[in-house]
N, C-alpha and C positions, 0 to 999 in steps of 0.2 A: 624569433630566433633564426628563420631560414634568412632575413634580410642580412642577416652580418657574415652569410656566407657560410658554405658545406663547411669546411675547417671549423670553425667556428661552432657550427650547429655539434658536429661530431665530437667537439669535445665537451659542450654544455650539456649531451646524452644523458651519460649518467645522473650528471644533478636534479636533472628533471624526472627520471625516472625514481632519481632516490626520494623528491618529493610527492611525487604520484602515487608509488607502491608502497606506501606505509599503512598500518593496522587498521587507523579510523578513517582512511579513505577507503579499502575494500569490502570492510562491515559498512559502510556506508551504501555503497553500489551494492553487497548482497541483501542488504535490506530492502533496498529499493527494486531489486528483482525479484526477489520474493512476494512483497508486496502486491506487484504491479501484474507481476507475471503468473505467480504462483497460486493464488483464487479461480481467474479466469480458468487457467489450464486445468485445472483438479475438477470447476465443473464440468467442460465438458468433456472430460477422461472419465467423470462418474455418468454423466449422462448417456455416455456411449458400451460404458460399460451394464450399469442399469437398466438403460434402456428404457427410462423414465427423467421424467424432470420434476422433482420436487423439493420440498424444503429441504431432507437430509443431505440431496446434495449440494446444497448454498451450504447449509451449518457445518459438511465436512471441509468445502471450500474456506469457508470463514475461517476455519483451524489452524490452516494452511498457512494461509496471510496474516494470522495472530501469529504464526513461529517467527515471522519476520522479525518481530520485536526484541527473539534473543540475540538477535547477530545487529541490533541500535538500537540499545533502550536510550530512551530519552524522555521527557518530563510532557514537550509539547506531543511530541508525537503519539503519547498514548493520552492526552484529552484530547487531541484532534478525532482519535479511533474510539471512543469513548462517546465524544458527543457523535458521532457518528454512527454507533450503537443507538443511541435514545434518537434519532433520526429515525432509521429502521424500524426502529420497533411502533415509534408514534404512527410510522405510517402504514406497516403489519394493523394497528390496534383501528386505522379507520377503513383499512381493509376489509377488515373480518365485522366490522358496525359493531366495534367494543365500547368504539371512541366515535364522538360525532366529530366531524371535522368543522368549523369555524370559517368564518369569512378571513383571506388572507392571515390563516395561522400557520400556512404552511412556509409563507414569510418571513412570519414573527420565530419561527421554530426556526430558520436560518440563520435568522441575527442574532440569538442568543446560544447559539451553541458552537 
């Protein structure tokens, strides 16, 4: 757009903006801020506030970044968060020696989820 010249640019303004600023482009970008931003930031606003580091503040964190989902529900993005869940948890469960871990299943637990 700047090639075809300032006149040009200033009067194609609007249309680009009228495509930009529409409903499922900015639930789009607050999902993705939320998402991205909004875990990180919460733990360590709880960890500063707490004054500790522990699970409740990841599982408040996690809350956080699950609200994302009301401003873009979508089909993929919540199996993506989902197996990504059963991620976490398979590797909390060989954490704690609930779960024994496996030659190369930490592999095989990425290609099927």
């Amino acid at each position: 757009a700047l090639l075809l010249g300032p006149q040009n640019f200033f009067k194609k303004l609007p249309i680009f903006f009228s495509k930009i600023f529409v409903k499922s482009t900015l639930m789009f970008a607050l999902f993705w801020g939320i998402m991205s931003g909004g875990p990180r930031g919460t733990e360590c606003l709880m960890r500063w506030i707490r004054g500790t580091d522990d699970g409740i503040n990841s599982l408040i964190a996690g809350f956080v970044g699950g609200m994302g989902v009301v401003f873009f529900s979508s089909i993929d993005v919540a199996m993506y968060i989902a197996s990504k869940a059963v991620e976490s948890l398979f590797y909390y469960c060989v954490e704690k020696n609930i779960v024994k871990p496996r030659k190369n299943g930490n592999i095989l637990l990425f290609a099927f989820s």
